[in-house]
N, C-alpha and C positions, 0 to 999 in steps of 0.2 A: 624444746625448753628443758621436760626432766631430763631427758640425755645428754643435755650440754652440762646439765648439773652434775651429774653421775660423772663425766670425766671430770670436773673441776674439782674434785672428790678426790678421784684417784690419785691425778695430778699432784694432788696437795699430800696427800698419802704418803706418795712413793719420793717425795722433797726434802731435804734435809732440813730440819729445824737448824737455825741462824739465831746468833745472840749478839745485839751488838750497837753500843753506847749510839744514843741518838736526840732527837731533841722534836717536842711535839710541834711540829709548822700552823698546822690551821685546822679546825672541825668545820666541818660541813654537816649541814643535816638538810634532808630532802622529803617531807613528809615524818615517816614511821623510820627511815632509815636513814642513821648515823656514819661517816665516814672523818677518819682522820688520816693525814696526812703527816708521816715525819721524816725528817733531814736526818739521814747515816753518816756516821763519822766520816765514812770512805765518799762521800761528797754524794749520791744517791740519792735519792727521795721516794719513798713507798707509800702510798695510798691505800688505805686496808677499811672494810665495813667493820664496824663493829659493835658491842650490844649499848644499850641504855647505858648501862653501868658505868664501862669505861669512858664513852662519853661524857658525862659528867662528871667523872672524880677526875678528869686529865687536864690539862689547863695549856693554853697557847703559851710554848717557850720553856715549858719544863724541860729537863733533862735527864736521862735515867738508859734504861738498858733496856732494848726491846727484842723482846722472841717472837721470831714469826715461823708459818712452816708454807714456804711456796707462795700464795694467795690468801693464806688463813693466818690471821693476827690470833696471836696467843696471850703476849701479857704485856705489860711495860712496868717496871718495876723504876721506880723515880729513885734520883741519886745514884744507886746501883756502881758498883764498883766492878 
């Protein structure tokens, strides 16, 4: 388990950060742990964990600009040009 963690680390690491217009699909929450789900312009769908926070400030169907690096959700900036 930590060693799977450690490569998923790296992985995410060595990944090129991606930006790019999207729209929130659906929040999941599973106990303690938050996941959301958004549709890419380029027709995609990424499934990313993420904290408390943007759980709640994110809403099903917004749209905005989202950075990711590999497996690690970084921000979703709503509206976003």
């Amino acid at each position: 388990m930590f060693g799977e963690s450690i490569l998923w680390w790296l992985k995410n690491n060595r990944s090129a950060v991606h930006s790019i217009r999207a729209n929130v699909l659906t929040k999941e929450m599973n106990g303690h742990k938050y996941c959301i789900c958004f549709g890419l312009e380029d027709g995609q769908m990424k499934r990313f964990p993420v904290d408390y926070y943007a759980y709640i400030s994110l809403k099903e169907g917004e749209e905005g600009i989202l950075t990711y690096q590999g497996n690690r959700f970084i921000r979703y900036d709503r509206g976003g040009e």
